[in-house]
N, CA, C and O atoms as a MOPAC input file, in Angstrom:
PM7 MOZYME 1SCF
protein

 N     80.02200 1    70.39700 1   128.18800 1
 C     79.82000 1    71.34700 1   127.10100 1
 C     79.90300 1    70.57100 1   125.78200 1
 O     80.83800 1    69.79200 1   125.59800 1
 N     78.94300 1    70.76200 1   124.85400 1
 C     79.13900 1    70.15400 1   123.38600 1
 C     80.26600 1    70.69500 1   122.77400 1
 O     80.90100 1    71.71100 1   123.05500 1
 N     80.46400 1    69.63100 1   121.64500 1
 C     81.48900 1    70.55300 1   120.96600 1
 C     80.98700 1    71.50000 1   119.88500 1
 O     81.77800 1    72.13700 1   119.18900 1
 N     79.22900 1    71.61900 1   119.70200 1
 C     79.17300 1    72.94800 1   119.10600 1
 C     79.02300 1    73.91200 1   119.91400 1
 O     78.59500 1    74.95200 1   119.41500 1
 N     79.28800 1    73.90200 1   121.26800 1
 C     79.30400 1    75.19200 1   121.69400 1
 C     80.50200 1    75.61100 1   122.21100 1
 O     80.68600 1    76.76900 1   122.58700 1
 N     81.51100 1    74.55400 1   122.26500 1
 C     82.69500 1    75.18600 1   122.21300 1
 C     83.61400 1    75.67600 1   121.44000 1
 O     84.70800 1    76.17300 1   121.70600 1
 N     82.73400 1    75.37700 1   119.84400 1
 C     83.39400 1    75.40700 1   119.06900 1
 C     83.01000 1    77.28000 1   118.55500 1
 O     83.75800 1    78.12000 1   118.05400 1
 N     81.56200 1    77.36000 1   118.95400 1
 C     80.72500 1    78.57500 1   118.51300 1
 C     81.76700 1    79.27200 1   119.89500 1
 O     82.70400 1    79.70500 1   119.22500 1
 N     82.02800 1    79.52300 1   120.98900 1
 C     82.92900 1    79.89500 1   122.11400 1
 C     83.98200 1    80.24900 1   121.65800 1
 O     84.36600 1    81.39300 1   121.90200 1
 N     84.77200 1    79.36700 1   120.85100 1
 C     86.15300 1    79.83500 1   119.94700 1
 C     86.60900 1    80.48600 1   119.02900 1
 O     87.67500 1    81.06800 1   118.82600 1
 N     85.04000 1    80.22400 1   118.09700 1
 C     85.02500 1    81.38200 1   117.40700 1
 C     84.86800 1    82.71400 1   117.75400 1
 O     85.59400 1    83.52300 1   117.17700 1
 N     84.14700 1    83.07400 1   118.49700 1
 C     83.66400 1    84.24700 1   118.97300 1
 C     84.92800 1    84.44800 1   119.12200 1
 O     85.61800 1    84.73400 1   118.14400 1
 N     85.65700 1    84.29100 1   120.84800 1
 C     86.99100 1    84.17900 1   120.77500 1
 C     87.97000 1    84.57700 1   119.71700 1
 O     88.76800 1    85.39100 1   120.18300 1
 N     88.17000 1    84.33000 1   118.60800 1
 C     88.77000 1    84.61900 1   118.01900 1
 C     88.78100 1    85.65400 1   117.20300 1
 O     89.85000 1    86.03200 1   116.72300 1
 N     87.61800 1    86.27200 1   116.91600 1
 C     87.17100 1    87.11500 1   116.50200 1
 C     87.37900 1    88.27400 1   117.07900 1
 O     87.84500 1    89.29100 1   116.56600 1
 N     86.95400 1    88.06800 1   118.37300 1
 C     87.08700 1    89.33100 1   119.52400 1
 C     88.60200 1    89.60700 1   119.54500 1
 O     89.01400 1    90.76700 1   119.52200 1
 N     89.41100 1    88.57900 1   119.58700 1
 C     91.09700 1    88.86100 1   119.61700 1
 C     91.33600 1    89.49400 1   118.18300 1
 O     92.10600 1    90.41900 1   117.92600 1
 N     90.87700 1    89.10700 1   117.68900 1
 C     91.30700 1    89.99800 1   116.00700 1
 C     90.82900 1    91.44900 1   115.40500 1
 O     91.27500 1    92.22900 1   114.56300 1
 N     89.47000 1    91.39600 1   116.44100 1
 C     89.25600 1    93.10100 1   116.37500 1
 C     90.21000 1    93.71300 1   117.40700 1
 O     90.57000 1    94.87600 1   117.22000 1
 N     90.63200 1    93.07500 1   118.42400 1
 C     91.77300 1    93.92300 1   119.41100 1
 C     92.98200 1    94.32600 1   118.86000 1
 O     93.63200 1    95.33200 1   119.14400 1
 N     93.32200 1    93.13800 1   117.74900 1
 C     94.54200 1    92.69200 1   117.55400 1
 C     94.45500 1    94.26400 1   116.59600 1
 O     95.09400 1    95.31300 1   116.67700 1
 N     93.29500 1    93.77700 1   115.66500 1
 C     93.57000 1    94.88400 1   114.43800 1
 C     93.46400 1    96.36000 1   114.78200 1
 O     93.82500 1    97.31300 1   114.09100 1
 N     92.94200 1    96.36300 1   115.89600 1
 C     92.75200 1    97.96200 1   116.74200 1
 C     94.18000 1    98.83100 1   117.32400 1
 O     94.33700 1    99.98100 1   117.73700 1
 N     95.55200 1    97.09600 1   117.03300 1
 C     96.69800 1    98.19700 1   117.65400 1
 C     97.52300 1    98.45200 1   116.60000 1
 O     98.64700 1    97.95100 1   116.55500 1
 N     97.13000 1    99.12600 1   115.79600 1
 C     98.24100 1    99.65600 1   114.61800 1
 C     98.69200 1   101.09100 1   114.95300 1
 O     97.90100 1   102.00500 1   115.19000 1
 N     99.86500 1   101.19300 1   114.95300 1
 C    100.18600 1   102.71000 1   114.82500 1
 C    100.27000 1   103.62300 1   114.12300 1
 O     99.91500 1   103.12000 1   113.05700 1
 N    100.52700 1   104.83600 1   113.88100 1
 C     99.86000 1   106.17300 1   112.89700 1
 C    101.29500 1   106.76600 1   113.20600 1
 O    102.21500 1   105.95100 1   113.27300 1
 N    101.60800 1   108.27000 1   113.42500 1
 C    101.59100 1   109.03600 1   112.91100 1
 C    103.16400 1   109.72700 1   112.01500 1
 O    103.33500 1   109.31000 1   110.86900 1
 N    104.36000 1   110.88100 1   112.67400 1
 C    105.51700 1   111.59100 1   111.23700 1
 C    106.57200 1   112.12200 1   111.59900 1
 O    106.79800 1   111.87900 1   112.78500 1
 N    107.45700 1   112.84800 1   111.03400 1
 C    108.67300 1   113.72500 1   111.40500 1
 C    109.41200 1   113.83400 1   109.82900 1
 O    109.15200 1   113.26500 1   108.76800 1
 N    110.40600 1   114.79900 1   110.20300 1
 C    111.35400 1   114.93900 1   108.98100 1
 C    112.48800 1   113.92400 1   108.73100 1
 O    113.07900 1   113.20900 1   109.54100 1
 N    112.61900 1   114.03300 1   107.55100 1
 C    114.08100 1   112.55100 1   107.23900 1
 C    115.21000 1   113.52200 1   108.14300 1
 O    115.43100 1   114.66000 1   107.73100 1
 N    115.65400 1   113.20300 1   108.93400 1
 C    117.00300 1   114.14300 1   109.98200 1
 C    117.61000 1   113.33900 1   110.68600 1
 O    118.41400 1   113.61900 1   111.57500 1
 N    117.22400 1   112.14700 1   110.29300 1
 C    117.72000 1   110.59000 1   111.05500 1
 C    117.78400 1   110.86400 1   112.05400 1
 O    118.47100 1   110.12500 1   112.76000 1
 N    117.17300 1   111.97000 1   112.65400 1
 C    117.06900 1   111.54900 1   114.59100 1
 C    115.70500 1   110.62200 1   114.95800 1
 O    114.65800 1   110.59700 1   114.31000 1
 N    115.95300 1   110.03200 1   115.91700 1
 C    114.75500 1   109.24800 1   116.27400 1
 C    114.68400 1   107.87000 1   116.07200 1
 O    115.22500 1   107.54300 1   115.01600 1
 N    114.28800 1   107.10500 1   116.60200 1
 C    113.59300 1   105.88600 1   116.13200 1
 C    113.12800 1   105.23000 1   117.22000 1
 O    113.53900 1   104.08900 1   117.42800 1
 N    111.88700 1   106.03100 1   118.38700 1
 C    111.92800 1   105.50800 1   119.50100 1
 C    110.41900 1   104.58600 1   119.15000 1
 O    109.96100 1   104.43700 1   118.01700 1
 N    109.87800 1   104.09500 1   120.28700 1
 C    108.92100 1   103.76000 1   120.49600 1
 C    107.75600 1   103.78000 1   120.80400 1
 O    108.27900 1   103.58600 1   121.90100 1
 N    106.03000 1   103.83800 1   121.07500 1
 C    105.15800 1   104.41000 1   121.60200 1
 C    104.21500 1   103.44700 1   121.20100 1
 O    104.13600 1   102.45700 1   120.47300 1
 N    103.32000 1   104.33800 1   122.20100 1
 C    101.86000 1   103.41700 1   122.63600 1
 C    100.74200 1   103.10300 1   121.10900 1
 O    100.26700 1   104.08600 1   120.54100 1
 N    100.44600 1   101.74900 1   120.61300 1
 C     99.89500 1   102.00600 1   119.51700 1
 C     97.77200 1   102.20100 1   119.66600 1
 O     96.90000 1   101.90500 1   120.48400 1
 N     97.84600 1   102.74800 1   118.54700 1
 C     96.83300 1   103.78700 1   118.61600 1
 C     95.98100 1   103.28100 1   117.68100 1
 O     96.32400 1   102.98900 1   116.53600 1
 N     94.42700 1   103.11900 1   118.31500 1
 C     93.28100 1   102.24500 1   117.86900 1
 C     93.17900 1   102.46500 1   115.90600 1
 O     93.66800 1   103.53900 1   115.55400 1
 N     92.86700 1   101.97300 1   115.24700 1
 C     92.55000 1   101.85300 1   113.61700 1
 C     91.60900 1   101.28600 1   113.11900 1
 O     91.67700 1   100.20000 1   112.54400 1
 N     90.54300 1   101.99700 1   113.28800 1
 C     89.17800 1   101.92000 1   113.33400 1
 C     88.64500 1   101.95700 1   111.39400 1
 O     87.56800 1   101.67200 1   110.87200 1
 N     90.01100 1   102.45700 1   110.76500 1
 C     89.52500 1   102.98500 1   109.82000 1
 C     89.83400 1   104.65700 1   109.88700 1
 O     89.45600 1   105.49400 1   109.06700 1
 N     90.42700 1   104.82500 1   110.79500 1
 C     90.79100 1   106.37000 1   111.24800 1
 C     89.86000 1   106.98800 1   112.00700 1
 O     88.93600 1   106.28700 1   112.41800 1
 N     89.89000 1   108.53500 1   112.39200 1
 C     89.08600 1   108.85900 1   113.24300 1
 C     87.86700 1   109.29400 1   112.78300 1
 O     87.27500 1   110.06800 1   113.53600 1
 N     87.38000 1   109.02900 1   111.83800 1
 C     85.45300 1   108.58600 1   111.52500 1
 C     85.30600 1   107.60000 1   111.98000 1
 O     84.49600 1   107.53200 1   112.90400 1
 N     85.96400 1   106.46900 1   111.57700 1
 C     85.46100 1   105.09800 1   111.65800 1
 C     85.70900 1   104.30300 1   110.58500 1
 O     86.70000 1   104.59300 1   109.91500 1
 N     84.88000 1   103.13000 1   110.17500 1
 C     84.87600 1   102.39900 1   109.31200 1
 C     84.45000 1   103.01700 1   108.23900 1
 O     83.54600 1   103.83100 1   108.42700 1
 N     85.03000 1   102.79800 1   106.61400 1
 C     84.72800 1   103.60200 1   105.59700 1
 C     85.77300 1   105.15700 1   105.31400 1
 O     85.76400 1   105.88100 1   104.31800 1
 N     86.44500 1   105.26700 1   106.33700 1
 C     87.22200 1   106.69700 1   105.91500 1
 C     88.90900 1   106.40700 1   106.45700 1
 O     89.71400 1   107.24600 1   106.86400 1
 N     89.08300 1   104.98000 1   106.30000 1
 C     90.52700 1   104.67800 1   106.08300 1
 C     91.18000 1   105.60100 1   105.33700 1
 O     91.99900 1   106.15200 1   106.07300 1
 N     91.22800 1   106.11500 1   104.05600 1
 C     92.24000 1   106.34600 1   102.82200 1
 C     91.72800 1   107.75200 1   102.95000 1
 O     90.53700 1   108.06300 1   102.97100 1
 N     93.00100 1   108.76800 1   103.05200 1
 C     91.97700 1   110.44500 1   102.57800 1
 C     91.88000 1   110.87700 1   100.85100 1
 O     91.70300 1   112.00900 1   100.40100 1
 N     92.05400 1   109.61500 1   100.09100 1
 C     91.22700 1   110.37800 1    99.10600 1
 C     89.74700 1   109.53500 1    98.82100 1
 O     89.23300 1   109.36600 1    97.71500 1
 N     89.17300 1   109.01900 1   100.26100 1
 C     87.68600 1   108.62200 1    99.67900 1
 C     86.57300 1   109.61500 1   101.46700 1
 O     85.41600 1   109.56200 1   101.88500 1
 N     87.75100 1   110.28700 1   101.86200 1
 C     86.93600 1   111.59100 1   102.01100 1
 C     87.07400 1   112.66400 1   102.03800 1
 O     88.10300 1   113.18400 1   102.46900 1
 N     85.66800 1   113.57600 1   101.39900 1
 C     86.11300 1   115.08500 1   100.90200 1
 C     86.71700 1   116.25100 1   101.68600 1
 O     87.19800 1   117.27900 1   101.21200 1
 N     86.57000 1   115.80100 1   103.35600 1
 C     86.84100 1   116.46900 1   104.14400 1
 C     88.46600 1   116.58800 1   104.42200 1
 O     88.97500 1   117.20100 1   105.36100 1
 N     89.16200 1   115.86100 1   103.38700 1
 C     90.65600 1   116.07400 1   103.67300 1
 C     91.53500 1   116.68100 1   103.15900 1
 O     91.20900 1   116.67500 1   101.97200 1
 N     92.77900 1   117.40700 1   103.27600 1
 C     93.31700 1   118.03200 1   102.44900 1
 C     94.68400 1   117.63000 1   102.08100 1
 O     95.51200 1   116.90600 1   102.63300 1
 N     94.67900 1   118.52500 1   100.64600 1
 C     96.09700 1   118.09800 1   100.01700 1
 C     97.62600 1   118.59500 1   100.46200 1
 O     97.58100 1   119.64900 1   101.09600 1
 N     98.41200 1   118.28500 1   100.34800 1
 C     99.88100 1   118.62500 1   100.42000 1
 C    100.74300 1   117.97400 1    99.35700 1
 O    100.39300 1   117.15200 1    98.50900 1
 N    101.66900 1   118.38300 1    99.52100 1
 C    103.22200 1   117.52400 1    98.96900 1
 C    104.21200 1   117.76900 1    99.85600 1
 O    104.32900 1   118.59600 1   100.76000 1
 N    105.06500 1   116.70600 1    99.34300 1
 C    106.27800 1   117.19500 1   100.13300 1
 C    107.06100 1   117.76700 1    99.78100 1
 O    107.05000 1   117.88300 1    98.55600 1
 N    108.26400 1   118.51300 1   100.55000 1
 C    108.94300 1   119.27800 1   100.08800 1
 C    109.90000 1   119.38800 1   100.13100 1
 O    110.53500 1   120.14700 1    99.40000 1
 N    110.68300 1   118.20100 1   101.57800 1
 C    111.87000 1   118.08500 1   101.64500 1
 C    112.82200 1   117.16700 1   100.49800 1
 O    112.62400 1   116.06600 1    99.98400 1
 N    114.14000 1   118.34600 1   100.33900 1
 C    114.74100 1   117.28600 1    99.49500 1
 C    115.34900 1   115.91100 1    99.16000 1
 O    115.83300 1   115.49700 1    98.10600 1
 N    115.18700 1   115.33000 1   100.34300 1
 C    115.85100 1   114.08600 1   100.63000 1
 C    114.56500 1   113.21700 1   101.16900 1
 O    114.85600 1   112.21800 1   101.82700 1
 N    113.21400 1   113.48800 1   100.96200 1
 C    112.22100 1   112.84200 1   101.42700 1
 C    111.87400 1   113.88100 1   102.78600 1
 O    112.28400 1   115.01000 1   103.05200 1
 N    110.59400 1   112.63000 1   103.75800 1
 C    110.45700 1   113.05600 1   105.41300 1
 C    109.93100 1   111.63000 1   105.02500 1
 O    109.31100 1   110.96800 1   104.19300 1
 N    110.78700 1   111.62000 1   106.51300 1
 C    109.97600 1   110.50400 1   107.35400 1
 C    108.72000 1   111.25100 1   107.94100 1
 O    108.49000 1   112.41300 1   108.27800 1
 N    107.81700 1   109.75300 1   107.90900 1
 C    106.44800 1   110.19200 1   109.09400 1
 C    106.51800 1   109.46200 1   110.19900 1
 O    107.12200 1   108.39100 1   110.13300 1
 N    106.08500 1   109.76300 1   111.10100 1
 C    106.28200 1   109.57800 1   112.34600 1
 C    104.99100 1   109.06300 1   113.11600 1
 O    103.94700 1   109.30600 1   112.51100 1
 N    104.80800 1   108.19700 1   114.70000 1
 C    103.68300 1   107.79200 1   114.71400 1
 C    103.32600 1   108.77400 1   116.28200 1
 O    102.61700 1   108.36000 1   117.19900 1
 N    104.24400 1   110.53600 1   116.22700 1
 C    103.53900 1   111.00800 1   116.99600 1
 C    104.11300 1   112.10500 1   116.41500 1
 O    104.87800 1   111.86900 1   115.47900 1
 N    103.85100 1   113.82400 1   116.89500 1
 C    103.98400 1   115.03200 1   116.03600 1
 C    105.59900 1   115.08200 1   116.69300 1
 O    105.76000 1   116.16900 1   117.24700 1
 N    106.40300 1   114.50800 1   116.75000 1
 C    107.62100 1   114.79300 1   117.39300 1
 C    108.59500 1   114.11900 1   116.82900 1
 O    108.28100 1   112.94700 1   116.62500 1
 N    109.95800 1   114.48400 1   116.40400 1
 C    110.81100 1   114.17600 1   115.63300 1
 C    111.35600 1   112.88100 1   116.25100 1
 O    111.85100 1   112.01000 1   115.53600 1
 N    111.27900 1   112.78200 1   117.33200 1
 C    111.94000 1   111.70300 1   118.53900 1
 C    110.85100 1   110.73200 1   118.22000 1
 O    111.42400 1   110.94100 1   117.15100 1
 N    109.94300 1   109.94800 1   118.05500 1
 C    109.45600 1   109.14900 1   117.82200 1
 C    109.69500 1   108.35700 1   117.16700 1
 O    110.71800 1   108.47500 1   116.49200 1
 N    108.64200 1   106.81500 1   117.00100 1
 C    109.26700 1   106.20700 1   115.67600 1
 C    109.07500 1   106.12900 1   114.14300 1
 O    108.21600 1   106.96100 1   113.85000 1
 N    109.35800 1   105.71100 1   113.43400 1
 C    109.75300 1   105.92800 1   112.29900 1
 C    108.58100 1   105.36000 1   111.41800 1
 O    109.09100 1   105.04100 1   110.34500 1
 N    107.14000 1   105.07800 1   111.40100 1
 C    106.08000 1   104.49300 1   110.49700 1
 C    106.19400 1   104.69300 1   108.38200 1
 O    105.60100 1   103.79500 1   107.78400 1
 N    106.60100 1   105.32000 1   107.86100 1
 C    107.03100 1   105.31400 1   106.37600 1
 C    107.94300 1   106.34800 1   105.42900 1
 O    108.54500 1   107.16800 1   106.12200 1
 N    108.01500 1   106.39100 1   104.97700 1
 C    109.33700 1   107.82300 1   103.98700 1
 C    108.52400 1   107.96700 1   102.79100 1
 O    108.23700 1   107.16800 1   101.90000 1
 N    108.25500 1   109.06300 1   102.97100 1
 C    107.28200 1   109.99200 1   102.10300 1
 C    108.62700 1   110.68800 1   100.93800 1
 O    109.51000 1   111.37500 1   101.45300 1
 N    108.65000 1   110.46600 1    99.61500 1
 C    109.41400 1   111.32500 1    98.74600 1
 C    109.39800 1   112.05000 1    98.52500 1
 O    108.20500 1   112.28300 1    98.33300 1
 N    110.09100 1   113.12600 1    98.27200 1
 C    110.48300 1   114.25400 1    97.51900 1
 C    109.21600 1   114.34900 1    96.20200 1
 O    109.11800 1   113.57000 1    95.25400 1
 N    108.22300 1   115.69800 1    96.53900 1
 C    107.07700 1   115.60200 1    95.49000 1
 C    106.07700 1   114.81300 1    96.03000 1
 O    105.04200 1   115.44400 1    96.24900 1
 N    106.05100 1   113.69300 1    96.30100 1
 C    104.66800 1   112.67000 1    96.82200 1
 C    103.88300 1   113.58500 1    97.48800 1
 O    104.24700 1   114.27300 1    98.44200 1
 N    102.41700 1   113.57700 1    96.78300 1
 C    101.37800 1   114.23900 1    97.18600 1
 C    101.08900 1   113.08900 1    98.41500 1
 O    101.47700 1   111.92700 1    98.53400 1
 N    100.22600 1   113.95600 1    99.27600 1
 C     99.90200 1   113.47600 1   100.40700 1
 C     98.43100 1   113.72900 1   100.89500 1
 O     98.05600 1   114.83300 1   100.49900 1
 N     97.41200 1   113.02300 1   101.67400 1
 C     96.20600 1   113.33700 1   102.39100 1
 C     96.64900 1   113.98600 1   103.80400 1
 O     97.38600 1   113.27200 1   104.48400 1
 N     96.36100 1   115.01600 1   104.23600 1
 C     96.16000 1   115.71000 1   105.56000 1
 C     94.41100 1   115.51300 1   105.67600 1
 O     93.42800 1   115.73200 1   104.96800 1
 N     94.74200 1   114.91300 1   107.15000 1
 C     93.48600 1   115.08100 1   107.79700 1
 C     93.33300 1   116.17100 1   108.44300 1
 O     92.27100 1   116.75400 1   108.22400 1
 N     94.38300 1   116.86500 1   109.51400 1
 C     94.21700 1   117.86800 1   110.22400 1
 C     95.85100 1   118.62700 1   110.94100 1
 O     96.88000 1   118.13400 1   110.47800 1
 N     95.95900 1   119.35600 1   111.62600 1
 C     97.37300 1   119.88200 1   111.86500 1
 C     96.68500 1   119.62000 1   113.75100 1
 O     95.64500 1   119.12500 1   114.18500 1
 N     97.89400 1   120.24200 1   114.41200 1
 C     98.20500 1   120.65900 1   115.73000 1
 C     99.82900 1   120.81800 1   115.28800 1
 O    100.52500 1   120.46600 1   114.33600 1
 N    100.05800 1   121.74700 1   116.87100 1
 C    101.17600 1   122.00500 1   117.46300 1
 C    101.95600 1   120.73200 1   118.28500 1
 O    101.40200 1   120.06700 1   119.16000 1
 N    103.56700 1   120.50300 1   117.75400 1
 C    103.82400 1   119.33600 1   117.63200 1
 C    105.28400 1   120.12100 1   118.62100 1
 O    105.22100 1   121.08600 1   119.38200 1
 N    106.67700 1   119.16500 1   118.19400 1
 C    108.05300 1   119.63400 1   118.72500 1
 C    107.90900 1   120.22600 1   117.03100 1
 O    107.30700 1   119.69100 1   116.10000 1
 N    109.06400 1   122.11600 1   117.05200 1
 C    109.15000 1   122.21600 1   116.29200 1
 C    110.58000 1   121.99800 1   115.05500 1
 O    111.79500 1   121.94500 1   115.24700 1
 N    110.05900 1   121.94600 1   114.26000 1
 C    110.96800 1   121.70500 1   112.75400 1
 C    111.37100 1   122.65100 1   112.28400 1
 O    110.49800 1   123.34000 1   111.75600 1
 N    112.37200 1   123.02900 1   112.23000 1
 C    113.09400 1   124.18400 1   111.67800 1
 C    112.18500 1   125.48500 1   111.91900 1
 O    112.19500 1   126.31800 1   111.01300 1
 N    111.54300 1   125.69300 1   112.84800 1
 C    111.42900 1   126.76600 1   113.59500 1
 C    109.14300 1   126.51100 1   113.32500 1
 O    108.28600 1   127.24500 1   113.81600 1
 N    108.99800 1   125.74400 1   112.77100 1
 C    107.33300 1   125.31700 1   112.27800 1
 C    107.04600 1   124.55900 1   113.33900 1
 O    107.64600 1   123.48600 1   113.28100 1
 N    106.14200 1   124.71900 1   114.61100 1
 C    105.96100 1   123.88900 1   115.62900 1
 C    104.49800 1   122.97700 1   115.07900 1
 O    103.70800 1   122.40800 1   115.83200 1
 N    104.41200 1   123.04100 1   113.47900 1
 C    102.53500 1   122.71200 1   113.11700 1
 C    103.14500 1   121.03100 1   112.55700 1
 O    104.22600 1   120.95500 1   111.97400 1
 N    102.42400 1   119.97200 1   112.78800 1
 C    102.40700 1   118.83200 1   112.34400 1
 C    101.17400 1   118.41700 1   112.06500 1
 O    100.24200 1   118.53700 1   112.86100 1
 N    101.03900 1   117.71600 1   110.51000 1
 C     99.69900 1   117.04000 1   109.61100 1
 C    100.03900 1   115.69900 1   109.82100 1
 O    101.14400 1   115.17200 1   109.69500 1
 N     98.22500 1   114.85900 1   110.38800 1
 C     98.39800 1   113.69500 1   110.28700 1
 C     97.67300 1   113.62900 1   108.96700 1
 O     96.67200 1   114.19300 1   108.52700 1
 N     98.52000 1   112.74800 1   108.48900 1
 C     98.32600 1   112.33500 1   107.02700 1
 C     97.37900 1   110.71100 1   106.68000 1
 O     97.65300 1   109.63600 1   107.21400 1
 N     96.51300 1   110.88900 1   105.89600 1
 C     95.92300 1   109.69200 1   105.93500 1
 C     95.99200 1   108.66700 1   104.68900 1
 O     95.01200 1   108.08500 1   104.22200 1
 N     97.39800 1   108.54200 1   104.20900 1
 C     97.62300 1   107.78300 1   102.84700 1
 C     97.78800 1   106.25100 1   103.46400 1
 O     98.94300 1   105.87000 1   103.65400 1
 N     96.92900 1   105.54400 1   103.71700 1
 C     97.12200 1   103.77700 1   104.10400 1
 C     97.57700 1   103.79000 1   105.19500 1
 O     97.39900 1   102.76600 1   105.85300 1
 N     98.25200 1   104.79600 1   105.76200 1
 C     98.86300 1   104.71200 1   107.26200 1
 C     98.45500 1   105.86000 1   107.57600 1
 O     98.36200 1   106.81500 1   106.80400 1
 N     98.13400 1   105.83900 1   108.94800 1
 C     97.84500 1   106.91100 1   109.43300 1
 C     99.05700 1   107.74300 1   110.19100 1
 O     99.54600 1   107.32700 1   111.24100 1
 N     99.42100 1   108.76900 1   109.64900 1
 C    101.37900 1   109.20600 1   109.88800 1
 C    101.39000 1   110.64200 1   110.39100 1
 O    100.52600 1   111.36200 1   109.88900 1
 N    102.12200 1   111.14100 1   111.19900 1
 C    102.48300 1   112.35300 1   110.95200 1
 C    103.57000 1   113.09900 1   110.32600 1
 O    104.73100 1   112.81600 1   110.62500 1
 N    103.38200 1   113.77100 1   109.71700 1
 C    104.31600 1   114.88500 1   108.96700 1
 C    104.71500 1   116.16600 1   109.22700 1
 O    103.76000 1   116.92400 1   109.39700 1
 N    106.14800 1   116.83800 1   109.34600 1
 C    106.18500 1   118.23100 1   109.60200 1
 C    105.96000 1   119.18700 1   108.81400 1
 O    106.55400 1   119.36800 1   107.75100 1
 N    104.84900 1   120.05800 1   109.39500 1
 C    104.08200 1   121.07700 1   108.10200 1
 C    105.39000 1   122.04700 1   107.30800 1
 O    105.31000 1   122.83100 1   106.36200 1
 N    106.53200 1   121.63400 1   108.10200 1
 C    107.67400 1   122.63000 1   107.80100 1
 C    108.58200 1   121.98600 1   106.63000 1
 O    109.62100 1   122.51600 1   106.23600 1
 N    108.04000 1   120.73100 1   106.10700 1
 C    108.36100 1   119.81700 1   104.75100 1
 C    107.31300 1   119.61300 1   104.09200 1
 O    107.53400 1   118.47600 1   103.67400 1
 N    105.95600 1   120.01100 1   103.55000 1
 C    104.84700 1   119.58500 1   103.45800 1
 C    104.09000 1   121.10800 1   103.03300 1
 O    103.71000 1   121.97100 1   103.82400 1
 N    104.02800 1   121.12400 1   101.92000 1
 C    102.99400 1   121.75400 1   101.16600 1
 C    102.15700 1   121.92300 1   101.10900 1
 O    101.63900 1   120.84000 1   100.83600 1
 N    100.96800 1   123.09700 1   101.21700 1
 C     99.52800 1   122.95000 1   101.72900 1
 C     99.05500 1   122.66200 1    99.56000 1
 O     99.98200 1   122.91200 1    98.79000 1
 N     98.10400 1   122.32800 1    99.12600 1
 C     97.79400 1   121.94600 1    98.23300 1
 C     96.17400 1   122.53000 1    97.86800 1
 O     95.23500 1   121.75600 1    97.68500 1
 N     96.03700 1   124.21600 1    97.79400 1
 C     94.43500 1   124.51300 1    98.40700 1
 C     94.67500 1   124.84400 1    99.83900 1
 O     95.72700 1   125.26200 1   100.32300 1
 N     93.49400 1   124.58500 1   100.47800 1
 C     93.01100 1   125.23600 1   101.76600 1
 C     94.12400 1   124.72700 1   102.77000 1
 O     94.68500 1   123.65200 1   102.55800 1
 N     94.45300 1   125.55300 1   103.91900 1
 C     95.19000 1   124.81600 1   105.12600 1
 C     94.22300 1   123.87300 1   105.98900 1
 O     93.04100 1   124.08000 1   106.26600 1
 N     94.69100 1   123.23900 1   106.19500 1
 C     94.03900 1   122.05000 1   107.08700 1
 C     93.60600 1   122.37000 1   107.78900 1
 O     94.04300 1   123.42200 1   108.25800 1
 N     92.21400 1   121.63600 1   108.53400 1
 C     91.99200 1   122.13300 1   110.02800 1
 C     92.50100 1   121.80700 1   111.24400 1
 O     93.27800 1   120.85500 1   111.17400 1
 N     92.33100 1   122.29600 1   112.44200 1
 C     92.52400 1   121.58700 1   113.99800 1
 C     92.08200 1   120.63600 1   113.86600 1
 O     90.89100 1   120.58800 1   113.55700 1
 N     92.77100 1   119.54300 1   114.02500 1
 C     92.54500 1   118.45600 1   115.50700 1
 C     91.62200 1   118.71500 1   116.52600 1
 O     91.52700 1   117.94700 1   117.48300 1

């Protein structure tokens, strides 16, 4: 084998490992209640679930607003369940992107959780989280 074709071989190679690599980031939320900090399967990041180009929800129109509401912050979480782990801490007031809700474990009696699309893809409990305008859609 030459070494330009092992070299064109390695690259490829490497490339292919770095779209895998960059495909395992995790997403999604929960309330600050310091329960939790488990672990889970990480979940492809394509850019979110359009694709490439609709990473961030304020560069698409299809997303909606919130804030938060708890007083001590919420954690977001990287599945709709308080037991999960711990992906960022959203403040007290910090507006937020919702992409969409489902039925999650519930939060003070709110079984609805928003994945949120601010740089991370997170979930949040709709039972700390302010609709901002329209309620979100299904998942």
């Amino acid at each position: 084998m030459s070494l330009r074709s092992a070299l064109t071989r390695g690259l490829a190679l490497a490339a292919a490992t770095g779209t895998l690599l960059a495909g395992a980031a995790a997403v999604p939320a929960g309330a600050a209640d310091g329960k939790g900090n488990g672990t889970s399967a990480a979940a492809p990041s394509n850019g979110g679930p359009d694709g490439p180009g609709y990473g961030r929800g304020d560069r698409d129109p299809r997303r909606y607003q919130g804030v938060v509401t708890a007083k001590d912050g919420l954690w977001l979480r990287d599945r709709p369940d308080r037991s999960t782990r711990k992906v960022r801490f959203a403040e007290h007031g910090e507006k937020v992107s919702i992409y969409c809700k489902v039925k999650g474990s519930a939060v003070g009696g709110n079984p609805l959780w928003y994945l949120l699309t601010d740089g991370t893809w997170a979930w949040g409990s709709a039972r700390y989280i302010a609709n901002v305008g329209a309620a979100p859609r299904w998942c």
